[in-house]
C-alpha positions as CSV (number, residue, x, y, z in Angstrom):
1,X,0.0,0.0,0.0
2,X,2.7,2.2,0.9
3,X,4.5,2.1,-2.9
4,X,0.5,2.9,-4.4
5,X,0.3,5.9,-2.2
6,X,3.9,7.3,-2.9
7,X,3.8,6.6,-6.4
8,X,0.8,7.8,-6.9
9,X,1.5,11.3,-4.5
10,X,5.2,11.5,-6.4
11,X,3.6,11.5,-9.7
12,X,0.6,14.1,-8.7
13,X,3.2,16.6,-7.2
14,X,5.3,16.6,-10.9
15,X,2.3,17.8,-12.8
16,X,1.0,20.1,-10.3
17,X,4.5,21.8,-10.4
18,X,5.9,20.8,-13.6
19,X,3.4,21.9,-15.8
20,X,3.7,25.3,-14.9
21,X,7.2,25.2,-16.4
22,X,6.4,23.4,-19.3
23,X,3.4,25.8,-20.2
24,X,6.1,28.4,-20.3
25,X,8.8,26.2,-22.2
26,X,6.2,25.5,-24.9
27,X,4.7,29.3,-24.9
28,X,8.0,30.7,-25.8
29,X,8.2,28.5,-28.8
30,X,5.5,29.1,-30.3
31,X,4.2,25.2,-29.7
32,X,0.7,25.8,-29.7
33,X,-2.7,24.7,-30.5
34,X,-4.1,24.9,-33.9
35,X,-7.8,24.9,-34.1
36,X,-10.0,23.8,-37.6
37,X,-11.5,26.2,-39.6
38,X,-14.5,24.1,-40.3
39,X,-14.8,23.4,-36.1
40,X,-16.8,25.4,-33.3
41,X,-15.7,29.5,-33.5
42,X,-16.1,29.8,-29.7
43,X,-12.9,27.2,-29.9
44,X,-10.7,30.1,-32.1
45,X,-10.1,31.8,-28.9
46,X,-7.6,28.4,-27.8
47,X,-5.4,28.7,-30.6
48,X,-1.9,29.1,-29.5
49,X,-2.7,27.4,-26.3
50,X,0.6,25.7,-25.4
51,X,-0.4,21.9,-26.2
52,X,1.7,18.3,-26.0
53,X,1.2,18.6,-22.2
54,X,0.9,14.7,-22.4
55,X,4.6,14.6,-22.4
56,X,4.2,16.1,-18.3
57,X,1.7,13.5,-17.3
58,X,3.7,10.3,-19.3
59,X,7.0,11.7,-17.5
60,X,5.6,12.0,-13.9
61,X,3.8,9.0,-14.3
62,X,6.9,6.8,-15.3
63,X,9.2,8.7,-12.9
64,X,6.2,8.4,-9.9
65,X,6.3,4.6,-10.7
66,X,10.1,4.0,-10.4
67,X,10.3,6.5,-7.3
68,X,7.7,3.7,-6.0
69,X,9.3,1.1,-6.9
70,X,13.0,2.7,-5.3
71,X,11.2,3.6,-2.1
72,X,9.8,-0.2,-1.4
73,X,13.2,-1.7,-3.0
74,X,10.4,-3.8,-5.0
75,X,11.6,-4.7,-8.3
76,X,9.4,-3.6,-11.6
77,X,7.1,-6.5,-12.9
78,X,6.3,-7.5,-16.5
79,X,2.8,-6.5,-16.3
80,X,3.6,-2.8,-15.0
81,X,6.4,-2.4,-17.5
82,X,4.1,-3.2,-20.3
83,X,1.7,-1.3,-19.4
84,X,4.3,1.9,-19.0
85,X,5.2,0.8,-22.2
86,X,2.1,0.9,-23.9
87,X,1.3,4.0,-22.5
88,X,4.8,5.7,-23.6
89,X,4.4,4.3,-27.1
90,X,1.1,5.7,-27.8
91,X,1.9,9.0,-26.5
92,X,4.6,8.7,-29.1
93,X,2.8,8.3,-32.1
94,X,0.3,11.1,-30.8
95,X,3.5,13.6,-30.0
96,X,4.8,13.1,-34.0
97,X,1.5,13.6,-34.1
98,X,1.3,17.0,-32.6
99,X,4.8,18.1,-33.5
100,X,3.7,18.0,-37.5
101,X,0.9,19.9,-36.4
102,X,2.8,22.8,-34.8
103,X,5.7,22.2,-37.4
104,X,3.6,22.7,-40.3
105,X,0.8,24.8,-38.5
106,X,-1.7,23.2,-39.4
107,X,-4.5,21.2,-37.4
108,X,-3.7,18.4,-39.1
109,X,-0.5,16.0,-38.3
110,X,0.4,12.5,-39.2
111,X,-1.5,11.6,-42.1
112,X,-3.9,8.7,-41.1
113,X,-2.0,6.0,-42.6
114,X,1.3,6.5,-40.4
115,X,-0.4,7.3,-37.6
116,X,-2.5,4.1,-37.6
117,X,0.9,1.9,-38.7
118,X,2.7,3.8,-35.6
119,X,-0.5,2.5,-33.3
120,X,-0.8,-0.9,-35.0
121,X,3.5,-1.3,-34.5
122,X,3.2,-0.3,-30.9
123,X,-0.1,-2.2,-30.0
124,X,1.0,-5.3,-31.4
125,X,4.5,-5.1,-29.9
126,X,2.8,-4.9,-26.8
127,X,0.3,-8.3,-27.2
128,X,3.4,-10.6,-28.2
129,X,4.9,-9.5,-25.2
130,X,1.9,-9.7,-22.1
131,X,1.4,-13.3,-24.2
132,X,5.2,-13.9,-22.7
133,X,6.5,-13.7,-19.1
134,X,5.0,-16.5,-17.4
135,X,5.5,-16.5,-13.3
136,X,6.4,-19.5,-11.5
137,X,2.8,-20.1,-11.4
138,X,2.2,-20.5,-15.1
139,X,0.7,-16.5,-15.4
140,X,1.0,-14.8,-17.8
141,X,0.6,-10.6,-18.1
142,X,-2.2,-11.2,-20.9
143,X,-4.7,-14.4,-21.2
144,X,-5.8,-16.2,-23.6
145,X,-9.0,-16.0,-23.1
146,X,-11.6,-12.5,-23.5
147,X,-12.9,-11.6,-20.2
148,X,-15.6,-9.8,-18.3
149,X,-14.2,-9.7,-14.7
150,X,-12.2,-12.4,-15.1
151,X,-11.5,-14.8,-18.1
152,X,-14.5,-16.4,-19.8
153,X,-14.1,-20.0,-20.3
154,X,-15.5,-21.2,-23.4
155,X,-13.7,-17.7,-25.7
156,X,-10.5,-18.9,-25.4
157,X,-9.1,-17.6,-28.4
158,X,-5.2,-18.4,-30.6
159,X,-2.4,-16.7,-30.4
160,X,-2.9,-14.6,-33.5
161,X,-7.1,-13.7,-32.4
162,X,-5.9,-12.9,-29.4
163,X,-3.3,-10.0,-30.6
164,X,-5.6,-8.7,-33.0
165,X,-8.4,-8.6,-29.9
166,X,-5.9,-6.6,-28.2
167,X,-5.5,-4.2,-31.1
168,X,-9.1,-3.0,-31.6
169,X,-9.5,-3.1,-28.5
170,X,-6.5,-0.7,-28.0
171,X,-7.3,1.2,-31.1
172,X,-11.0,1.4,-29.9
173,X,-10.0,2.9,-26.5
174,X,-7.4,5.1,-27.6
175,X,-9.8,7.0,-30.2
176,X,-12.5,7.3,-27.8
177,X,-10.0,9.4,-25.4
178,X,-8.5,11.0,-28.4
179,X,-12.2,12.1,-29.3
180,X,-13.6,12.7,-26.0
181,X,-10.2,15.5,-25.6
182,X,-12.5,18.9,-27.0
183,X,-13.5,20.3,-24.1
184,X,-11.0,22.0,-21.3
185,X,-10.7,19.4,-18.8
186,X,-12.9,16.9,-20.6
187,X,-10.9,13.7,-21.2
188,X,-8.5,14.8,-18.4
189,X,-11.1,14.2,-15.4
190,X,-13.1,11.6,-16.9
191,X,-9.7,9.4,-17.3
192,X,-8.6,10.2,-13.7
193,X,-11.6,8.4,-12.7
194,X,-11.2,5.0,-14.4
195,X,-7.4,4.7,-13.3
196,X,-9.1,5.4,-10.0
197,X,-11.3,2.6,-10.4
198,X,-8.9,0.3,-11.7
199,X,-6.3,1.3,-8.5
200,X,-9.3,-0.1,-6.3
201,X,-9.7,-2.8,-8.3
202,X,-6.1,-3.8,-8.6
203,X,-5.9,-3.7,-4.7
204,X,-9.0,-5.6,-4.5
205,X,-7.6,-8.5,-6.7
206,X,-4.0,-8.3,-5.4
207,X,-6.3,-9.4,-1.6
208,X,-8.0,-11.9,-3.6
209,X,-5.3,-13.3,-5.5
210,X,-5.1,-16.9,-6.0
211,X,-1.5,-16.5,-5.6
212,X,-1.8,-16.2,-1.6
213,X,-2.6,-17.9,0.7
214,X,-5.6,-15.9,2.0
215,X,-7.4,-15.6,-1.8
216,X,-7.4,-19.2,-2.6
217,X,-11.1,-20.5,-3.7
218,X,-13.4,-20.1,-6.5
219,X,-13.7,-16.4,-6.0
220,X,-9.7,-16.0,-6.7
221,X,-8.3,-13.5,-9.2
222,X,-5.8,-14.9,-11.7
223,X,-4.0,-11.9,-12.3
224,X,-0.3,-11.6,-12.8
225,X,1.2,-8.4,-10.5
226,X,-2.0,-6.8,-9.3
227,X,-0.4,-4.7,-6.4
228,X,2.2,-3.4,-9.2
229,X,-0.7,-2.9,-11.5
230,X,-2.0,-0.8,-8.6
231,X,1.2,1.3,-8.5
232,X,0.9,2.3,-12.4
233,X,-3.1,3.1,-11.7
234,X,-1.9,5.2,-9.0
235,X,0.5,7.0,-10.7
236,X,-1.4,7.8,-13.7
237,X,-4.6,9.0,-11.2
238,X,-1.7,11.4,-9.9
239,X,-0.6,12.7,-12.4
240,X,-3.6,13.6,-13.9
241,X,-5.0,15.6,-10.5
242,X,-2.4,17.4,-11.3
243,X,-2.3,18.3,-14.9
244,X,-6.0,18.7,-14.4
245,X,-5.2,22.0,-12.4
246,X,-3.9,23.2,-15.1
247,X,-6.0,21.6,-17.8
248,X,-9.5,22.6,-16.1
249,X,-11.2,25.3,-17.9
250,X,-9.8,27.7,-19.1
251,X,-7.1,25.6,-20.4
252,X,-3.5,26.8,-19.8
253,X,-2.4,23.9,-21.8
254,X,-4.0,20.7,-24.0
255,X,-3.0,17.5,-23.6
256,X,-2.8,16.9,-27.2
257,X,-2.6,13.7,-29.0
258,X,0.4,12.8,-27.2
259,X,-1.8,12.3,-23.8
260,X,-5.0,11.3,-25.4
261,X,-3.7,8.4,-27.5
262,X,-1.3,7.4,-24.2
263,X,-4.5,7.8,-21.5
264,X,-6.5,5.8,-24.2
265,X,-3.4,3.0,-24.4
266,X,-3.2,2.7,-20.7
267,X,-7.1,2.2,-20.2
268,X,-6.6,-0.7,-22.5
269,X,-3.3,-1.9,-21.4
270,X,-4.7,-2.1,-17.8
271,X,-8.0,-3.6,-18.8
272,X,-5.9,-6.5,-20.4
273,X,-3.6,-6.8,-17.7
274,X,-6.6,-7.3,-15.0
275,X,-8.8,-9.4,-16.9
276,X,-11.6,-6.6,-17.4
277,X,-11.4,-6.3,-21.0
278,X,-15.1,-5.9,-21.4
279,X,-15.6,-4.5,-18.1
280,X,-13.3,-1.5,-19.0
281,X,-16.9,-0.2,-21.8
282,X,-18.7,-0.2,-18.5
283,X,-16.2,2.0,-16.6
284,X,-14.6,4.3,-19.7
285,X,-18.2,4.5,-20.4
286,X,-18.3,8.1,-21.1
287,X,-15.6,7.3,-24.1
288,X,-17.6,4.8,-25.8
289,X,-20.9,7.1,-25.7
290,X,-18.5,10.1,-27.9
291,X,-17.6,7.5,-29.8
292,X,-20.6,5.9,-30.3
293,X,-21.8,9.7,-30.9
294,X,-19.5,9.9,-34.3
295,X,-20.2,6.5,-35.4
296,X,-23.9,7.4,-35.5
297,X,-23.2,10.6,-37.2
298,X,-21.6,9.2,-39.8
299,X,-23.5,6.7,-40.5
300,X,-26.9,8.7,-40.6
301,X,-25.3,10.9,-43.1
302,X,-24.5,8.9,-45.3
303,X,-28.1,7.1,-45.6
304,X,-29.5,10.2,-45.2
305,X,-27.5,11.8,-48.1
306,X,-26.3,14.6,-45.8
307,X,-29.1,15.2,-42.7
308,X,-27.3,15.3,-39.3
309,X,-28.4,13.1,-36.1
310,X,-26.8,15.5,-33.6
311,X,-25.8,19.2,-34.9
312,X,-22.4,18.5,-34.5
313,X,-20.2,15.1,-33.4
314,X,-18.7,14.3,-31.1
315,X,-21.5,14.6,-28.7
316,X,-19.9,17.0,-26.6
317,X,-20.0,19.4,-29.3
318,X,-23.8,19.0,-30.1
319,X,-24.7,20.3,-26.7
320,X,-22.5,23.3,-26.9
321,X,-24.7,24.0,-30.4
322,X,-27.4,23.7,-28.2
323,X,-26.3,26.7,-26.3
324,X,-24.8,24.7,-23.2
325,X,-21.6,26.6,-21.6
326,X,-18.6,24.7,-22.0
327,X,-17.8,24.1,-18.5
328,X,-21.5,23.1,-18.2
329,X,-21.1,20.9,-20.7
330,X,-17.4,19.1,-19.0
331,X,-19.2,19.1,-15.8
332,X,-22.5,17.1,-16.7
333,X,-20.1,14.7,-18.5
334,X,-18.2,14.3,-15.6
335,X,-21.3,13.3,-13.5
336,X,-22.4,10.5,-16.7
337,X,-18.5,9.5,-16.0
338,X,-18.6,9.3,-12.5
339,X,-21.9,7.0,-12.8
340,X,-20.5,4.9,-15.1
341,X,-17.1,4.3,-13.1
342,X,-20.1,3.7,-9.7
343,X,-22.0,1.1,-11.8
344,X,-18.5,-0.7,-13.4
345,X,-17.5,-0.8,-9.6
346,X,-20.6,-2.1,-8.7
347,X,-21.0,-5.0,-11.2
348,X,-17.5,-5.8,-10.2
349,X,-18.1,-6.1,-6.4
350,X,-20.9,-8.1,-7.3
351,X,-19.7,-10.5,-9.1
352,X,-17.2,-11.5,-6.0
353,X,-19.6,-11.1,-3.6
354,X,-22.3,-13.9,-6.0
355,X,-18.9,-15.5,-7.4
């Protein structure tokens, strides 16, 4: 408990004071936002917003974790590291990402076939490797199988099904963080509150693990390094209390693509690594209804020959059309978060407690 706390307080502490130097690092270089022409006008007063704050939170996060890790004299496991590895990956692709974008000045970056072969290569790097690593218990970081709560017997999947699982299902979380990042604070608060969840969680199933004495039985978790898991989920809960200081409206700095595509990569990263791969809709709920949002606009559009569902996707952006404030608008989405992190939470408690 002691390394989840200190990670997690270490990491929390080098936002909270290192973004303020990194908002004035990036402003004197010019590195800011660039906003669409074709997008909201009430956003044109955000251009020039210093933006790949990312990098603070992915530093702190990785620095908060090894600080942890020094403190306890615990050595790193193979599920943590992945999972920091994931989550540094992404955020690389999204900061060539945003670099292009401030490069070039333009609001778009990496064309959409390197930025999807730059997700694919790190995503897939990252399921051969959670299918390696067993423990002297046979466990390995990722499973076989697709899971709820914990594995469900009869989809056992191959090798190959089960890295491309990994990648939509990385791919599908990423993008919904990525979209859900339009509104000051937005995907910022809404993420701190699943790696919340998921520190409770990984606490809950390091207690419960089948790997000690005290969680053996059918109600067991076979998860490889859940108390390290619960370090990383700490640390990246820290880190973004503190960016979120900064980030909350109005928005001294943007995460960018370089922390939306990494937040995204750790949700899934984590949801693999716990055995919650379909639990993780329930809980990032609030991602999957924006994306849901665009999916649906799309598609309407196109068999409507050019009628809208919503006034403007992602959904966020349809109730600030509709005249809602933006902070309103953050706040209200918050709540829907909040309730859907309560109910994931719930269903997972549940489950024990009727397991």
């Amino acid at each position: 408990m002691i390394s989840i706390l200190f990670g997690g307080a270490v990491s929390m502490v080098l936002t909270l004071l290192g973004t303020r130097y990194a908002i004035k690092w990036l402003a004197r270089r010019g590195y800011g936002q660039e906003i669409r022409d074709d997008g909201l006008q009430s956003h044109m007063i955000k251009r020039g917003t210093p933006t790949m704050g990312g990098t603070v939170f992915i530093v702190a996060t990785i620095v908060g974790y090894f600080a942890a890790k020094l403190f306890t004299m615990q050595p790193p496991t193979a599920s943590a590291i992945l999972v920091l590895f994931l989550f540094a990956g992404m955020g690389t692709v999204g900061f060539l990402d945003d670099f292009i974008k401030i490069f070039r000045q333009r609001s778009l970056g990496l064309r959409s076939k390197a930025k999807l072969a730059g997700q694919t290569l790190v995503a897939v790097i990252f399921a051969v490797l959670a299918l390696q690593f067993p423990d002297d218990r046979g466990q390995r970081p990722a499973s076989p199988f697709i899971s709820f709560i914990r594995d469900i017997g009869w989809l056992q999947l191959p090798a190959i099904l089960v890295i491309i699982w990994i990648l939509l299902l990385i791919a599908g979380m990423s993008n919904g963080v990525n979209l859900a990042d339009g509104l000051d604070g937005l995907a910022t608060g809404a993420s701190m509150m699943v790696f919340g969840a998921y520190t409770l969680i990984c606490i809950w199933q390091f207690n419960q693990s089948c790997a000690t004495e005290r969680g053996v039985g059918a109600k067991c978790y076979e998860v490889r390094d859940p108390r390290d898991l619960a370090v990383v989920a700490a640390c990246l809960t820290g880190a973004l209390f503190g960016f979120l200081w900064w980030n909350a409206s109005p928005a001294k700095i943007f995460m960018g693509d370089t922390g939306s595509l990494s937040l995204g990569g750790a949700l899934a990263g984590m949801a693999v690594m716990t055995r919650t791969e379909l639990l993780v809709l329930l809980l990032g709920g609030l991602f999957v209804l924006i994306t849901a949002s665009v999916i649906l606009q799309v598609g309407y559009f196109k068999l409507t020959h050019g009628k809208r569902l919503f006034r403007m996707a992602p959904l966020h952006h349809h109730f600030e059309m509709l005249g809602w404030e933006q902070v309103n608008v953050v706040i209200r989405f918050w709540i829907i978060q909040g309730l859907c992190v309560v109910i994931g939470l719930g269903v997972f408690y549940a489950e024990w407690v009727t397991g």
